[in-house]
N, C-alpha and C positions, 0 to 999 in steps of 0.2 A: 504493500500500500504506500511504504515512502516515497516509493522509488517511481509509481505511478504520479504521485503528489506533486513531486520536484519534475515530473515530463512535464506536465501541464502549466507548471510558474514557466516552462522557458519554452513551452507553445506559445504562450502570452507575452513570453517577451522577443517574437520570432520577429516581428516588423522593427525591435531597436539593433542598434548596430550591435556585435560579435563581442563587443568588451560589458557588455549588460547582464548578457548570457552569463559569461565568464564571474560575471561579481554574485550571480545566482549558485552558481557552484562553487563559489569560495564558502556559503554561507552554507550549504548543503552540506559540505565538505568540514564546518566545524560541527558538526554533529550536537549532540544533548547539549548544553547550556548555554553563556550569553553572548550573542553576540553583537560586537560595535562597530559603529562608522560615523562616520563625520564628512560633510559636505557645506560648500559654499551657502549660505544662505541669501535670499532677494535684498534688494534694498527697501530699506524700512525695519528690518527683521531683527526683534533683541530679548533682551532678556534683563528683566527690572529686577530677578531675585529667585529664589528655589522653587520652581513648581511655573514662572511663572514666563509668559512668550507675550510681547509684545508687538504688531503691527502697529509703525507708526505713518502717521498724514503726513503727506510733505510739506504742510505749515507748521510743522514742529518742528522743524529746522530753524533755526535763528543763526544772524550773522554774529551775535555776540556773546550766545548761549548753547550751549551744548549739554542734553541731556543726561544722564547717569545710565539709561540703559543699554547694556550693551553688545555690542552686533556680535554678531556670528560666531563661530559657526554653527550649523543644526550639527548633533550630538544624537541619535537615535542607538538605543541599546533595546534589543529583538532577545527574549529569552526562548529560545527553541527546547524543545521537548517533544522525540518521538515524528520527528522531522516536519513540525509545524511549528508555527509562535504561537506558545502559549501567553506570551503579552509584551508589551511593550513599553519604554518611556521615550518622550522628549525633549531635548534640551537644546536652550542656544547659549552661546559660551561655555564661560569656565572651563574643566578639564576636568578628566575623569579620574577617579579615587580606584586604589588597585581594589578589585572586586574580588568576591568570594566564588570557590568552585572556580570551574571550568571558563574561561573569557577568552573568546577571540577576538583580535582589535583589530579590524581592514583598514585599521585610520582612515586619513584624507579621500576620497573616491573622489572622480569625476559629481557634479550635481545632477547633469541628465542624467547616466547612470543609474543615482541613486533613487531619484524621481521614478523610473520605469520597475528598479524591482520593488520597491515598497508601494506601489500599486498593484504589481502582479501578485504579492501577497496579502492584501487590503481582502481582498472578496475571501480567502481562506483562512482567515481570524473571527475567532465567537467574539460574544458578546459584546460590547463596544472597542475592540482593539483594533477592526479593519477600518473603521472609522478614526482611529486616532494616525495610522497609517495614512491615511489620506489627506488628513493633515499636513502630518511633516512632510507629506511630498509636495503639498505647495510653496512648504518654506524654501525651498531648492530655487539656488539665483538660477536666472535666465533660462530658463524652462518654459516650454512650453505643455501642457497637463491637462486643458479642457478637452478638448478630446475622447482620450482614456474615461474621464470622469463622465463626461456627456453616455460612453458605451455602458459606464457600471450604471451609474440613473436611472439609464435604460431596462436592464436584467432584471428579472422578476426575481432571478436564481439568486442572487446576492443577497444578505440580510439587511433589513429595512434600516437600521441606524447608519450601516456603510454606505446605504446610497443615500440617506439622508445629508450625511458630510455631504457627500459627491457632489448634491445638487446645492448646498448650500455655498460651497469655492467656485460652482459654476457662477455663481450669481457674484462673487468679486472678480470672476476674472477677466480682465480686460478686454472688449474690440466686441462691434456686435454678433460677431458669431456666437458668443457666449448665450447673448441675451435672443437670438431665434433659438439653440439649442433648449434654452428654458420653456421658450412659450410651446416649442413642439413638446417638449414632457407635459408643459398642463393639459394643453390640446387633445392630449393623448385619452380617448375615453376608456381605452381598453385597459388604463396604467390605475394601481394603485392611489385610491384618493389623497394620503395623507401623503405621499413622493406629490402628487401632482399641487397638494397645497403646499407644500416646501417648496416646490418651483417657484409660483406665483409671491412667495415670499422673497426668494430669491431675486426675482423679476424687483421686486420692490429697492432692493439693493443696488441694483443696477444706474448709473447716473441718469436721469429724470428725462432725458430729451432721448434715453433709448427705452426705460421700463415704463416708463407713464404713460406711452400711446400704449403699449401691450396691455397693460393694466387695465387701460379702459376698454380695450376690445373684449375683454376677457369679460370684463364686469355687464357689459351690453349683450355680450353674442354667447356664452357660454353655455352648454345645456344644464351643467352641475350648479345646484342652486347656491352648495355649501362652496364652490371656489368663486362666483359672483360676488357671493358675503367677502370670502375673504380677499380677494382684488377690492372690491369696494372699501376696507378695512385699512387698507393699506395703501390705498388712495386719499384717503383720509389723515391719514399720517406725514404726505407727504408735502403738503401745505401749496401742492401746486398749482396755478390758476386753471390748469385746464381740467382737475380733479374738482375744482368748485364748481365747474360748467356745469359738469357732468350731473352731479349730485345738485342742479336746479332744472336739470331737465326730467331726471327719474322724479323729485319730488313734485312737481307741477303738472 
């Protein structure tokens, strides 16, 4: 069955280049316990203290002030068990403490790399780990991830909180293709309600001159009463003159 497990992470990683593959079989190759890497993280990307990841705006930059929190790199430690992650952490900065048991350290990787196999592992982690995998594979500088994330959203076969992340980094991720791959998840009548109202959330996130015409198409034309509510919910929220239209033409 392991050996089945690990054909399948690198079926999944057959469209990234040969060096992906290969970082998939170093980690296969540390067998039973923890294993580390560390990669480039995006810009914006830090760490205020233990436990905790911050995303910052680009108006928290100042020409005279410079923050405390500090950047990079992502630090992911994958504890394998029986040739799956049985869980995972987090980290940006600092450096790692010698561990207990067995540790294999892959240091520094490539970030695309790093992005493609902790996706490929994402959909075969229980209860909220594939989701937190999904995560730190956004934190990966220069990457590109919607994609991948748009295909898990999609999957019925994935557990509902990994593609919940999924759809939720689709909705920060930059360029409108993001924001059509969202409206086609709500759109989707065949899809899971509560994926299709995480989209529509998601959509909400998206900057205003690309989610808030989707938002109102959604809320006018949609068959699902409960993602009308919630477009309109969220159109509500977002203080923008063309969601006040809206909301005096439905009430009049």
């Amino acid at each position: 069955m392991r050996t089945n497990w690990w054909a399948g992470v690198l079926v999944a990683l057959l469209p990234a280049p040969l060096a992906a593959q290969a970082l998939a079989q170093r980690v296969q190759g540390a067998g039973d316990g923890t294993v580390r890497l560390s990669f480039a993280a995006r810009e914006g990307v830090c760490s205020r203290g233990p436990g905790s990841i911050t995303i910052m705006d680009d108006d928290e930059d100042h020409e005279e002030w410079e923050s405390d929190c500090e950047r990079g790199p992502v630090r992911v430690s994958l504890r394998m068990q029986g040739g799956r992650v049985a869980d995972s952490e987090t980290y940006v900065g600092g450096r790692w403490r010698a561990g207990r048991g067995r540790v294999t350290d892959l240091g520094l990787v490539p970030a695309q790399q790093a992005a493609d196999l902790l996706l490929a592992l994402a959909p075969q982690v229980g209860d909220d780990g594939g989701g937190d995998l999904v995560t730190a594979a956004t934190l990966a500088d220069s990457v590109v991830v919607w994609p991948q994330l748009l295909r898990m959203a999609r999957d019925s076969k994935i557990r509902e909180e990994t593609r919940r992340q999924a759809v939720f980094w689709l909705g920060q991720a930059a360029g409108d293709a993001a924001t059509k791959g969202l409206d086609s998840i709500a759109a989707d009548g065949r899809g899971d309600i509560e994926i299709r109202k995480q989209a529509v959330f998601a959509l909400s996130q998206r900057p205003a001159d690309e989610g808030v015409p989707v938002l109102i198409r959604i809320a006018r034309t949609n068959r699902h009463p409960e993602l009308r509510k919630t477009a309109l919910f969220w159109l509500g929220q977002s203080e923008d003159p063309r969601a006040l239209t809206l909301f005096e033409e439905i009430l009049r």
